[in-house]
C-alpha positions in Angstrom: 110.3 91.6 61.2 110.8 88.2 63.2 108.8 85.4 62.2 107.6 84.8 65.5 105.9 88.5 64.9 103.0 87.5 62.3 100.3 88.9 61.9 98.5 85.7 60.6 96.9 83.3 62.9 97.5 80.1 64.1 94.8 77.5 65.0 96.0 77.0 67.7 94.1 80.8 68.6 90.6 79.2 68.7 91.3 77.4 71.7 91.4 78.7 75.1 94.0 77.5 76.9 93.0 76.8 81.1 96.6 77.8 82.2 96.6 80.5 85.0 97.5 84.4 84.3 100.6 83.9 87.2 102.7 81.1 87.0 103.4 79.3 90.1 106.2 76.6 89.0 109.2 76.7 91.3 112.4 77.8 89.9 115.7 76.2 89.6 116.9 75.1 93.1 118.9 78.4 94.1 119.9 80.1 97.1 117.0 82.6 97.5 117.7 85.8 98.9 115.5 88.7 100.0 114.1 90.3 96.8 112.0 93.9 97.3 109.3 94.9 95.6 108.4 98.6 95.4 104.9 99.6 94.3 103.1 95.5 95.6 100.0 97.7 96.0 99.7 98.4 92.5 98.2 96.4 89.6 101.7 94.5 88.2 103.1 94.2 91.8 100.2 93.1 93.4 100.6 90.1 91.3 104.0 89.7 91.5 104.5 89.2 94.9 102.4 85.9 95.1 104.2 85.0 92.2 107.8 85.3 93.5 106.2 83.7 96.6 105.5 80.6 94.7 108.5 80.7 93.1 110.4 80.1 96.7 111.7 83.5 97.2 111.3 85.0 100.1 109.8 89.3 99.4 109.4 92.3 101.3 106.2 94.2 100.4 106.7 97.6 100.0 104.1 100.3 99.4 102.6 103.4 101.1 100.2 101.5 103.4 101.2 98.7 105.0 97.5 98.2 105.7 96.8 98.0 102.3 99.5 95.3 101.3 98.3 93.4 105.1 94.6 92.8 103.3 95.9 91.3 100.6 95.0 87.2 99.7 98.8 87.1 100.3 99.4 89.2 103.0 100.2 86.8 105.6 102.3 84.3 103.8 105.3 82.9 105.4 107.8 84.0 103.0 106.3 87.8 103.3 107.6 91.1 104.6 105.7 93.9 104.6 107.6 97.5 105.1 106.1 100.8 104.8 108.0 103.5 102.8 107.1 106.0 100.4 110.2 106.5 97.2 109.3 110.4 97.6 111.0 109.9 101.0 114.5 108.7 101.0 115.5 107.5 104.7 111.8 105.1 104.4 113.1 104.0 101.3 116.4 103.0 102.6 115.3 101.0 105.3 112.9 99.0 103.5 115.7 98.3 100.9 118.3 97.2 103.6 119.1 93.4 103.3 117.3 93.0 100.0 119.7 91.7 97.1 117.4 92.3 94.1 114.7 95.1 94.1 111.5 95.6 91.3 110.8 99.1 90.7 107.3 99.4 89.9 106.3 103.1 90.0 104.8 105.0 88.1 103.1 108.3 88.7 100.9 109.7 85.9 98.4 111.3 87.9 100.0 113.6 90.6 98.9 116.7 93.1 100.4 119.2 90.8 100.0 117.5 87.8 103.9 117.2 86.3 104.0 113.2 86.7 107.2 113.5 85.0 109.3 115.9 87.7 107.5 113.2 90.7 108.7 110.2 88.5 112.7 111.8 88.1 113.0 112.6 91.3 111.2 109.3 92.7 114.0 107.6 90.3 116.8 109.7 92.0 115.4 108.8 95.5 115.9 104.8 94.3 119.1 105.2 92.9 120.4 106.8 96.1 118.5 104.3 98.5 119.2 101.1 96.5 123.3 102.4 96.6 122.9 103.0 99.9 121.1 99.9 101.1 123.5 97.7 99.4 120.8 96.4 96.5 122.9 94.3 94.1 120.3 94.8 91.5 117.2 96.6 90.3 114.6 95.3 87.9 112.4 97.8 86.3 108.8 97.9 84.4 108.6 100.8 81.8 107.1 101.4 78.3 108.2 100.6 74.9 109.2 103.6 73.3 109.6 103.8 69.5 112.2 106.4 68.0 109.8 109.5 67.2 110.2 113.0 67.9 106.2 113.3 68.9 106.7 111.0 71.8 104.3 111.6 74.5 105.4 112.8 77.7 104.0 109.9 79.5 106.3 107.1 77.2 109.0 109.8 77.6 109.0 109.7 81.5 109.4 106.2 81.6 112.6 106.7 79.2 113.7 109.1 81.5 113.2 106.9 84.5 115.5 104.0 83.0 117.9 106.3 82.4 118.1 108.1 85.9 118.3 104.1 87.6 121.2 103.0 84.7 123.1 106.2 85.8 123.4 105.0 89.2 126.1 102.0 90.6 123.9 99.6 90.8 122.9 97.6 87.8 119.8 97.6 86.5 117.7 95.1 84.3 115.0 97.4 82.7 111.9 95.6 80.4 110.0 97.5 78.3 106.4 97.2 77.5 103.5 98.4 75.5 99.7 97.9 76.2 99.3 94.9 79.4 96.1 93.1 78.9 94.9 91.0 82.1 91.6 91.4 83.9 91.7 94.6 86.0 94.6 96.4 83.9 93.8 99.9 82.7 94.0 98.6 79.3 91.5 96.3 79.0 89.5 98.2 80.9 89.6 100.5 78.5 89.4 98.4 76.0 85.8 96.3 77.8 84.0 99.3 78.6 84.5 101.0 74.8 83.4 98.4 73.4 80.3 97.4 75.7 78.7 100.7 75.4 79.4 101.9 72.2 78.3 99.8 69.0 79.7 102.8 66.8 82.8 104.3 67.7 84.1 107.9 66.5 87.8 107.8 67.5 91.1 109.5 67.2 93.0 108.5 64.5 95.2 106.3 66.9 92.7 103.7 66.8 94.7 102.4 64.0 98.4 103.0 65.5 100.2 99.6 65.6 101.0 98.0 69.2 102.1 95.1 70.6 100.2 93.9 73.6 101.3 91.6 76.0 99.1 89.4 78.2 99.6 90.2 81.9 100.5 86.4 82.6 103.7 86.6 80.4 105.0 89.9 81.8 104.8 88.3 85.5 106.7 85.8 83.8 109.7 87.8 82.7 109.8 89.8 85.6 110.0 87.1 88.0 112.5 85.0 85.4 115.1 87.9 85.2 116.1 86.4 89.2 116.8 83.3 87.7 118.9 84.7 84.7 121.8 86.2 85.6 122.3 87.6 81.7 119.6 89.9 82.4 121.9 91.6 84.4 122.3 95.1 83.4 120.3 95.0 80.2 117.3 96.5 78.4 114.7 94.1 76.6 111.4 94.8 74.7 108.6 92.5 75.7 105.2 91.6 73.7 102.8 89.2 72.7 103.4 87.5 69.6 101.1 89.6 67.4 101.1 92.6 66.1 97.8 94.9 66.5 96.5 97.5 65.5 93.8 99.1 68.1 90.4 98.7 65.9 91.7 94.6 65.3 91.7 94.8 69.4 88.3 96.5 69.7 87.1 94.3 67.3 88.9 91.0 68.9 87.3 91.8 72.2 83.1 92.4 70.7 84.1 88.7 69.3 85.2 87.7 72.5 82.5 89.1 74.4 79.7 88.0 71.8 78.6 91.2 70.8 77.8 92.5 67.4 81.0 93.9 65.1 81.4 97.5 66.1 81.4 100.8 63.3 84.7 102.3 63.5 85.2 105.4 62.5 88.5 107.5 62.7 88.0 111.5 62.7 90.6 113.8 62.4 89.0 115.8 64.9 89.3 114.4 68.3 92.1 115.9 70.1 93.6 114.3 73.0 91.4 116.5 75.5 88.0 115.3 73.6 89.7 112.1 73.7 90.5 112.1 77.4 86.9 113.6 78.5 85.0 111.2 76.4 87.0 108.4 77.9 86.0 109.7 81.4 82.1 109.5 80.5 81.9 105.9 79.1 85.2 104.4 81.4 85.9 104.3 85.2 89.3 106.0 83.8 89.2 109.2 85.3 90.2 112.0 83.3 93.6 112.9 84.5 94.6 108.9 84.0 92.7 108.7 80.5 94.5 112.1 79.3 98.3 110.5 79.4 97.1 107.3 78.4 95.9 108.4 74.7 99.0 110.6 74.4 100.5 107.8 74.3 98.5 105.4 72.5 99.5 107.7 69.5 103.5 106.4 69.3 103.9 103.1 67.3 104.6 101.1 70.6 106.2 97.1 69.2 109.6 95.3 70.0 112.4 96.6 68.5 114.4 93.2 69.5 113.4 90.1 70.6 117.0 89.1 72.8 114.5 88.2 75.7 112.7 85.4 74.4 116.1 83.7 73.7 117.3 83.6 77.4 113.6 82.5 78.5 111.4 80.7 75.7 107.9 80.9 76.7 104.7 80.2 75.0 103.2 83.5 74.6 99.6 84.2 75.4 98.1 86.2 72.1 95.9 88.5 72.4 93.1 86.9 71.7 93.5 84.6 74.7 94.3 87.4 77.1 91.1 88.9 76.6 89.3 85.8 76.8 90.7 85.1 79.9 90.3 88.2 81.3 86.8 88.1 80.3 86.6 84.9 82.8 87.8 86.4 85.6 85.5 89.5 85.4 82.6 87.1 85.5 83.7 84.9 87.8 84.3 87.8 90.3 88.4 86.5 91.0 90.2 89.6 89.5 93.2 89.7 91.7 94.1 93.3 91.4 93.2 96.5 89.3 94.1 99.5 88.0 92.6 101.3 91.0 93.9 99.3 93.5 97.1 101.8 93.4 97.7 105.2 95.2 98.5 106.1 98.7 95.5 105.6 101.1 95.4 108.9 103.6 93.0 109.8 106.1 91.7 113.1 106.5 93.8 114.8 109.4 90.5 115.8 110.8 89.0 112.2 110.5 92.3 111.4 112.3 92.6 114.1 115.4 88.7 114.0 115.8 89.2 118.0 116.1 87.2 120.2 113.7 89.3 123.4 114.5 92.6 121.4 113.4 91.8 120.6 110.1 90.9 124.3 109.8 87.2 123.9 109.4 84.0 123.0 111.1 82.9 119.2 110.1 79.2 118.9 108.9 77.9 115.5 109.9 74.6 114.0 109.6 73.7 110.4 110.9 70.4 107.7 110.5 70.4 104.6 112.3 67.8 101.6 112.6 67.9 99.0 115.2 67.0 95.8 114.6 66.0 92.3 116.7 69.6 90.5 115.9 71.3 90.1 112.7 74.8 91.2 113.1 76.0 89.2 110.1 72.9 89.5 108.0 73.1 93.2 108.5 77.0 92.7 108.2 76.6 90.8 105.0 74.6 93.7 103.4 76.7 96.6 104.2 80.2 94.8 103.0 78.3 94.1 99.8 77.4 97.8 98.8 77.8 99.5 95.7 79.2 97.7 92.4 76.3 95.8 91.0 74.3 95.7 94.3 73.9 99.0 94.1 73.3 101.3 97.1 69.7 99.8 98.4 67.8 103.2 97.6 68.3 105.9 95.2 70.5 104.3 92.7 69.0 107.0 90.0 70.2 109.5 92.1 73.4 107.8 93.3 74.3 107.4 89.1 73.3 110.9 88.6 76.0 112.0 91.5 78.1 109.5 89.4 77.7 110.9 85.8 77.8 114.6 87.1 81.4 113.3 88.6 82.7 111.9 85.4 81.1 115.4 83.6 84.1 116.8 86.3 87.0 114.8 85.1 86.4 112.6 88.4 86.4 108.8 88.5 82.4 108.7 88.4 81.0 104.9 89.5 82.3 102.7 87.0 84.8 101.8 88.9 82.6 99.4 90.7 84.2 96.9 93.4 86.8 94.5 92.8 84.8 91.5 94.8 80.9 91.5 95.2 81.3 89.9 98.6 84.7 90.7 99.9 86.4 93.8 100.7 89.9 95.2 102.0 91.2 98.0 103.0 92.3 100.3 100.2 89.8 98.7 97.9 88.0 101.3 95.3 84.6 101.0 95.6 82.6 103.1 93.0 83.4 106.8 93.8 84.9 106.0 97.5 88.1 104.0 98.9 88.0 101.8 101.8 89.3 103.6 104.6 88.4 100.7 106.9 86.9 97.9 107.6 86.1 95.7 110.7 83.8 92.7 110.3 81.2 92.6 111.4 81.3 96.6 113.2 82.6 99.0 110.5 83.4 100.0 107.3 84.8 103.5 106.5 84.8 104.8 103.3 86.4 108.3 101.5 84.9 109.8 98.8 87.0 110.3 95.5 84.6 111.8 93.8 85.3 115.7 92.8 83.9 117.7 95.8 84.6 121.1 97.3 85.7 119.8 100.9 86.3 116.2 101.9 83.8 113.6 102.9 83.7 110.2 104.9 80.7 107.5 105.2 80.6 105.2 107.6 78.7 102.6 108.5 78.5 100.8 112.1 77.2 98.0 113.6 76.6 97.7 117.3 75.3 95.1 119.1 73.3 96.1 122.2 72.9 94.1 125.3 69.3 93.8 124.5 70.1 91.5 121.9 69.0 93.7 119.6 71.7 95.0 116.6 71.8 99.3 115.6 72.8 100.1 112.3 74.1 103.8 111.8 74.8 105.2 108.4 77.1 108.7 108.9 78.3 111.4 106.5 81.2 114.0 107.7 82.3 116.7 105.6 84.5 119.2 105.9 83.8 122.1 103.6 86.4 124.0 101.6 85.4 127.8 101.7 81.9 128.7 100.5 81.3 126.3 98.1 82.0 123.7 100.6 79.2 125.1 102.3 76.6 125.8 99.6 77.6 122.1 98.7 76.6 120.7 101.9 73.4 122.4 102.3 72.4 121.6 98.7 72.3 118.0 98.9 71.9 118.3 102.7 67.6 117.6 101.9 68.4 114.4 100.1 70.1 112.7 103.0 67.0 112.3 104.6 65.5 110.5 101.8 68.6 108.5 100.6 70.1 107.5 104.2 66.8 106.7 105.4 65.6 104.6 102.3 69.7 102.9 102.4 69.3 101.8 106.2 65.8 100.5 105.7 66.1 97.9 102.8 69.4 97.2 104.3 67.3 96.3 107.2 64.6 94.5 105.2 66.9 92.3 103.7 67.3 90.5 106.7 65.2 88.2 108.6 65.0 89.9 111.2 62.3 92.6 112.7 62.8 96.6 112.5 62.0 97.6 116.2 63.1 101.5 115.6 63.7 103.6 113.1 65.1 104.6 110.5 65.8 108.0 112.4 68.2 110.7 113.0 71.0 110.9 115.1 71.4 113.9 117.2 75.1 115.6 116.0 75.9 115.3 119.6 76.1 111.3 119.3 78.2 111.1 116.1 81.4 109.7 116.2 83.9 108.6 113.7 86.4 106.5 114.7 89.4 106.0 112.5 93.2 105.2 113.5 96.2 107.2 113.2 97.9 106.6 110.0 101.0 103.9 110.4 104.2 106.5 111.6 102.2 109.1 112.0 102.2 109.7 108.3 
C-alpha cells in the first residue's frame, strides 16, 4: 500500500481548511478550445461547468432540457453554450458535439423506465462513440466507478466497466477516471451518509457497513476532471482517484455523528439484511428513493480503493480527507449554498396533456379542482410565500397530512419528502422540491410543479398570481390529474374530500402571511375557469 494511503491521522485533520469545494484558478495560458460537457444537469457536471468556466475555457452545456441548464447560477455566462440533446438519440448528440475538441461524459443511468440501467447505459455509450467519431471530438473524458477484481461485482460497478470499455473501443481516445464513494454537500453519498446517521442513534446494517472504500471529496474530483485538459498524458489512459484515507463505512458513519455533534452511534452488522431490506429501509429514513438506494448498496458491498496512484504524479494536489469533506459539506447544508444535488438530474417532461391542453389526447379525462383568495395587493409578498413552499417551510396547512402522503410514498419505493428543496428562497426550473419537480416558474405569476410521488395517473399543481386592475392581487392554487384506469379514479375521489380542507387552509395562511387584507375567499373555482398553462417542450420533444 502507498504511504500516502494511511490510515493514521495527521494533525493537520483537526483543522478546517476555508478553501472552496471547486477550484477556480486559471490554468496555464493555452489555446482554449470548445470542450462539451454531457450530463451539466447532473450533480458532478453541474459543477463542472462553472469550474471549466473559471478555468478560461469556453463549454457547451449539454443536457435534456436546455431549460434546466438556462436556470442555472451559471447559465448565462459568457463563455457558455447551452445545446439540447438527449445520448439515447444519436443525430441530437451529434450536433451538440460538432466543433467541440474535448467532450466529459457524465452519464449514468441507474434508475430507468424498464429498469435494466445497464442495456440504457451500453447503448447510450455506443450512441457517444458514434457521435463523438462523427462530430470530430479529439477526445473524451469519462467519470465511472472504481471497480475491484471480484467475481460478485455488482451490476451497477459492472455497468460502469462496461461503459469504459464500449468509449475505449471506439477511435477516439478516451481518458476514463475511476471513482468510489464522492462526498460533497448534495451528493447521493453523503446524503446517505447525513440522513442515517441523524435519525438513527443505533444502526442494524448489512454487513457492508464494514467493506473498505476510498472516498473522495467532491472538490478534488472537479479537480482532476477539469486538470486532464491541461495534461496531455492523460490522453488515452485509465486512473483510480481517492481521498487519502482509507475507510471503512462505520469509521464514516461514525466521522460524520462527530462532525455533526451528535452522540457515537451503535453499530451493529446482521447477517440478515439483504439488499432489498437494505434498499427499502434506505427509502424510509433517506430521500433516496428505492430504485436509486437498491444499486447503490449492491455496490457498496465490492472493496471499492485505488489500485494505482499514476494520477497524483501528473497533478499533485492536496487532497481533502474525509473528515474535511464532510465538514464542509455540513457548512453548505446550513448555510443553504448547495450548488447541485443528487436530484437535480433526470429529464424534465411535461405531461402531453398538460402540453396540448386536450383531455381526449392524452387518452383520459383530466380531473381538476381549483381554490383561489384575492387579496388588496401583495404581488411579491404573496410571490415570496409561494416560491418558498415546501422544504422546511412546509406547506402552510396540513403538514401532518402532507408527511403522511410522504411516508405512505416512501412505504411505495417512491422518493417520499425528504428530498426537501435545494434553496429555501430560490427556485429553478427542474429543481426537486419534496415529492414534486419544478415544471415552471415565472416570478412573480407562476410556478408549476409535477408530482413524483408514486400515483396511479399523473398530477400537476400550480399556483398563479394575477394582478387585477382593481389593484387587488388573486391567488389560485390548482390540481390536474389525469387518472390511469380505475385506480386513477378511486384515487382521485379518495383524497378528492381533503382538497377542500388542505387547499383552502394552504391559500389562506399563504394569504395571512402578508400584510395585506383578504377581501374574498378562500373559495372554489368553477372547472369551467381552470386553466393550466405550460409551454411546448423545446423541439417538440
Amino acid at each position: 500500500m502507498s504511504d500516502s494511503v494511511s490510515t493514521t491521522r495527521s494533525d493537520a485533520q483537526a483543522h478546517t481548511r476555508v478553501d472552496p469545494d471547486r477550484e477556480v484558478q486559471s490554468g496555464p495560458a493555452c489555446e482554449k478550445g470548445l470542450v462539451a460537457v454531457l450530463g451539466a444537469t447532473g450533480y458532478v457536471g453541474g459543477r463542472l461547468v462553472p469550474t471549466l468556466l473559471e478555468k478560461g475555457w469556453n463549454v457547451r452545456a449539454v443536457g435534456r432540457s436546455a431549460t434546466k441548464l438556462h436556470c442555472r447560477s451559471w447559465g448565462h455566462h459568457e463563455n457558455l453554450e447551452i445545446t439540447k440533446a438527449d445520448v439515447m438519440d444519436k443525430a441530437s448528440l451529434v450536433a451538440a458535439l460538432k466543433g467541440c475538441k474535448s467532450a466529459y461524459y457524465l452519464i449514468h443511468s441507474m434508475v430507468s423506465k424498464n429498469s435494466d440501467y445497464a442495456e440504457q447505459d451500453r447503448q447510450a455509450a455506443s450512441n457517444m462513440v458514434e457521435a463523438a467519431t462523427e462530430a470530430g471530438v479529439e477526445r473524451i473524458i469519462y467519470l465511472g466507478g472504481i471497480t475491484p477484481k471480484d467475481p460478485n461485482l455488482s451490476e451497477h460497478l459492472r455497468s460502469r466497466a462496461e461503459v469504459a470499455d464500449i468509449l475505449h473501443d471506439g477511435p477516439v481516445p478516451v481518458t476514463v477516471l475511476r471513482a468510489a464513494v464522492i462526498l460533497g454537500s448534495g451528493s447521493a453519498s453523503f446524503e446517505l451518509l447525513r440522513y442515517l446517521v441523524d435519525r438513527l442513534p443505533v444502526m442494524l446494517t448489512p454487513k457492508w457497513v464494514r467493506t473498505e472504500s476510498q472516498p473522495i471529496s467532491i472538490r478534488d474530483v472537479l479537480g482532476y476532471l477539469a486538470g486532464c485538459l491541461d495534461h496531455p498524458a492523460t490522453i488515452g489512459q485509465d486512473y483510480d482517484i481517492g481521498g487519502p484515507f482509507i475507510e471503512t463505512y462505520e469509521k464514516l458513519f461514525q466521522m460524520y455523528a462527530e462532525e455533526a455533534g451528535l452522540r457515537k452511534r451503535l453499530i451493529i452488522p446482521v447477517p440478515i439484511l439483504t439488499p432489498w431490506l437494505s434498499s427499502h429501509w434506505l427509502g424510509l429514513v433517506s430521500p433516496i428513493p428505492v430504485s436509486l438506494a437498491k444499486p447503490l448498496i449492491m455496490g457498496l458491498r465490492n472493496r471499492a480503493v485505488c489500485r494505482d496512484y499514476r494520477i497524483r504524479e501528473i497533478m499533485p494536489r492536496e487532497l481533502v480527507d474525509c473528515r474535511t469533506a464532510i465538514r464542509r459539506a455540513l457548512e453548505k447544508v446550513e448555510q443553504h449554498v448547495v450548488d447541485t444535488s443528487w436530484s437535480d438530474a433526470g429529464a424534465l417532461t411535461p405531461p402531453e396533456w398538460a402540453v396540448q391542453g386536450d383531455a381526449s389526447y392524452a387518452g383520459g379525462t383530466v380531473l381538476s379542482d381549483s381554490y383561489r383568495v384575492r387579496l388588496e395587493g401583495c404581488p411579491e409578498e404573496l410571490w415570496d410565500r409561494v416560491s418558498s413552499i415546501g422544504g422546511d417551510t412546509g406547506w402552510y396547512y396540513g403538514n401532518r397530512l402532507w408527511k403522511l402522503r410522504g411516508w405512505l410514498d416512501s412505504i411505495v419505493g417512491g422518493v417520499g419528502l425528504r428530498r426537501g428543496r435545494r434553496d429555501p428562497k430560490t427556485i429553478a426550473v427542474g429543481d426537486a422540491l419534496d415529492f414534486w419537480r419544478v415544471l415552471d416558474v415565472e416570478p412573480p405569476d407562476r410556478l408549476l410543479l409535477l408530482a413524483e410521488m408514486k400515483l396511479p395517473g399523473e398530477a400537476l399543481l400550480e399556483f398563479a398570481l394575477a394582478q387585477l386592475g382593481t389593484g387587488h392581487t388573486e391567488l389560485t392554487v390548482t390540481a390536474k390529474f389525469l387518472p390511469r384506469g380505475v385506480a386513477g379514479l378511486l384515487y382521485w375521489w379518495a383524497v378528492y374530500p381533503l382538497h377542500g380542507l388542505v387547499f383552502r387552509g394552504m391559500i389562506a395562511n399563504i394569504a395571512s402571511k402578508t400584510h395585506c387584507t383578504i377581501l374574498e375567499g378562500p373559495k372554489p373555482v368553477p372547472p369551467q375557469a381552470v386553466k393550466c398553462r405550460l409551454e411546448p417542450p423545446e423541439n417538440g420533444s
